[in-house]
GUKENU-524057 format. One line per 10 residues: number of its first residue (from 0); their letters; for each residue x, y, z of C-alpha. Coordinates in steps of 0.05 Angstrom, whole numbers, padded with zeros to 5 digits, m for minus. Layout:
N
NUM> A> X,Y,Z ~ ...
//
This chain:
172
0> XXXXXXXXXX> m00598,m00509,01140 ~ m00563,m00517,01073 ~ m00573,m00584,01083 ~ m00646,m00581,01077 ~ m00640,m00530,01023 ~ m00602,m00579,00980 ~ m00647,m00639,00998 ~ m00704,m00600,00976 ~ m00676,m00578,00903 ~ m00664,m00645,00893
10> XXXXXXXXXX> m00735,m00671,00914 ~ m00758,m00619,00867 ~ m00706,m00621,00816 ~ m00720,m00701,00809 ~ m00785,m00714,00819 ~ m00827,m00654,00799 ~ m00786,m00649,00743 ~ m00836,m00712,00712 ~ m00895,m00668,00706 ~ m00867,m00612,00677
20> XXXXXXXXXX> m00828,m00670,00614 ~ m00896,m00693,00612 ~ m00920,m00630,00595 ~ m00872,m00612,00540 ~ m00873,m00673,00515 ~ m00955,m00661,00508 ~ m00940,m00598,00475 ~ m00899,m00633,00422 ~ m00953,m00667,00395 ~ m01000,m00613,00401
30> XXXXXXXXXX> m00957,m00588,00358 ~ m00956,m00652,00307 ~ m01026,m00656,00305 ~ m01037,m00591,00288 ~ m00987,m00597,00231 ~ m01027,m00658,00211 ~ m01092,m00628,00213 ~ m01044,m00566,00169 ~ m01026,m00624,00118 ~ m01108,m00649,00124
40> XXXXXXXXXX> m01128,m00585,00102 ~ m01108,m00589,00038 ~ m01069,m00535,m00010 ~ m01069,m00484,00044 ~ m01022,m00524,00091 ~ m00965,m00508,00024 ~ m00965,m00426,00059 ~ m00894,m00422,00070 ~ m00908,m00367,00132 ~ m00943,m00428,00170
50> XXXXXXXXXX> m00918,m00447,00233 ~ m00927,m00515,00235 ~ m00882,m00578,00201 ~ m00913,m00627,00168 ~ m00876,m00696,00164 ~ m00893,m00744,00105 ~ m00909,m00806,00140 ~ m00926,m00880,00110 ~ m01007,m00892,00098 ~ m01004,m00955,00148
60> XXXXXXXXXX> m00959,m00941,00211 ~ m00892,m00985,00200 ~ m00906,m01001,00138 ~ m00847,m00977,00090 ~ m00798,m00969,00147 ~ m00809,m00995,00218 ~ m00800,m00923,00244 ~ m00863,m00897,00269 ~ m00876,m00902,00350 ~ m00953,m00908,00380
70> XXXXXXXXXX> m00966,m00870,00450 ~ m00939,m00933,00488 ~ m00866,m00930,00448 ~ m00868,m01000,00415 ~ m00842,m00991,00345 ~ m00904,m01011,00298 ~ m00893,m01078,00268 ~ m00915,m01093,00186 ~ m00877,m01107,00129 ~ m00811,m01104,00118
80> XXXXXXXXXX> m00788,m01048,00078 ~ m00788,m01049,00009 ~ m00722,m01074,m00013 ~ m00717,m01133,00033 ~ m00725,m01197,00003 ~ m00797,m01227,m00009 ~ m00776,m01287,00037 ~ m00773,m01229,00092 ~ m00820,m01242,00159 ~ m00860,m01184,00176
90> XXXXXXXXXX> m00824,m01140,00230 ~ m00869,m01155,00309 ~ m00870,m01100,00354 ~ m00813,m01087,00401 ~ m00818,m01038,00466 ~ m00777,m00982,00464 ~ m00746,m00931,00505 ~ m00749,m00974,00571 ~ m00741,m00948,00644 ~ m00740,m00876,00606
100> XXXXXXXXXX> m00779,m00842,00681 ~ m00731,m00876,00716 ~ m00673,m00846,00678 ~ m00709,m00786,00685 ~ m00703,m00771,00749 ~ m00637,m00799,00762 ~ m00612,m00750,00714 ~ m00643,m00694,00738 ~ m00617,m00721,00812 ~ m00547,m00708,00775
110> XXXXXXXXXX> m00554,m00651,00742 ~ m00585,m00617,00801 ~ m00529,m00644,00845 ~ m00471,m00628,00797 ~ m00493,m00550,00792 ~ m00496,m00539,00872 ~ m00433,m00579,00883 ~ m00400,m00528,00837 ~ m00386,m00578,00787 ~ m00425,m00567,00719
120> XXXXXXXXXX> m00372,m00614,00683 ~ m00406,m00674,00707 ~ m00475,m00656,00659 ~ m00419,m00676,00604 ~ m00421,m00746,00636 ~ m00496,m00747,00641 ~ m00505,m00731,00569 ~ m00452,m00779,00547 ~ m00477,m00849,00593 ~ m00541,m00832,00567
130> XXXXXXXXXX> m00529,m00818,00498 ~ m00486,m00885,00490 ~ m00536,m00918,00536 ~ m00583,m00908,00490 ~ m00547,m00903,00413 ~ m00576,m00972,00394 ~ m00647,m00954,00403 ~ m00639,m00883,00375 ~ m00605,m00894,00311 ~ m00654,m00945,00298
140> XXXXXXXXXX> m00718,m00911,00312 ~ m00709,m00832,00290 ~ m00784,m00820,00330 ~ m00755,m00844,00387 ~ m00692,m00800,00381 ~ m00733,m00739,00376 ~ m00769,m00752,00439 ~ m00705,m00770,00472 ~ m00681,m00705,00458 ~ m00740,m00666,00479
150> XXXXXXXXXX> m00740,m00701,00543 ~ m00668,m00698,00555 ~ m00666,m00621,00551 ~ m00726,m00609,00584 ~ m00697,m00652,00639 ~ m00638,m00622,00651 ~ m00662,m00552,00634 ~ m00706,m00564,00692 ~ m00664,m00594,00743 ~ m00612,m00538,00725
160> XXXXXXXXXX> m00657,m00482,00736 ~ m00676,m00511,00806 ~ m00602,m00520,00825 ~ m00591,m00447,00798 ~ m00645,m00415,00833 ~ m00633,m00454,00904 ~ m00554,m00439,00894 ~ m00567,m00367,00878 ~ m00612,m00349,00927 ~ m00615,m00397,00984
170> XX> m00547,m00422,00991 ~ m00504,m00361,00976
//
């Protein structure tokens, strides 16, 4: 029976853990727009009590820095910032973030896994492939790195809640 029990927390742990990233990661920018509809509204977005942040960003996406990502993660293209050379070729647009559902789940498949074999230690190595896996990419694009965060934690906050709750109650 615990075998079932553990198949199942993984099933959910790893694949109805998408929906519920998806979901924060809507939230997020629920968030963002309404902190750019704050900074639309003119002086009143300056009350220090609101609870939005508003982040100054370039008139045409990718124009100053290359940083900004649309809803399909390709870095926006335009000119090269300002203190490259004239000479400079405008920047295309490169896909970010690749394979990210797939890592997804797998991660949540480990983190889930790690808790009920009784060995939290191994979320260490989860974190660490996937934060050298993906250094390059991050440090390059800092609006990528924000959503890698927010999906990494909601991830494995996820997948660790379903491995608590099947541990504590099913399996003990």
């Amino acid at each position: 029976m615990n075998a079932l029990w553990i198949t199942a927390a993984l099933l959910v742990a790893g694949f109805a853990g998408w929906p519920v990233t998806a979901l924060v990661f809507r939230l997020a920018r629920t968030i963002d727009d309404r902190a750019d509809a704050a900074k639309k509204a003119g002086p009143a977005a300056d009350d220090p009590s609101a609870d939005v942040t508003v982040d100054i960003i370039p008139s045409a996406p990718g124009a100053e820095t290359g940083q900004t990502v649309d809803g399909e993660l390709t870095t926006g293209g335009g000119r090269p910032p300002s203190d490259a050379t004239p000479a400079a070729q405008p920047v295309p647009a490169q896909r970010i973030l690749r394979g990210g559902a797939i890592i997804g789940v797998l991660e949540r498949l480990a983190v889930c896994l790690a808790i009920l074999a009784g060995q939290p230690v191994a979320i260490a190595y989860v974190v660490a492939i996937k934060g050298l896996g993906r250094f390059a990419e991050l440090k390059e694009t800092p609006v990528a790195a924000e959503r890698f965060i927010i999906g990494t934690l909601t991830s494995m906050l996820w997948a660790a809640g379903v491995a608590a709750i099947v541990k504590v109650l099913l399996l003990s």
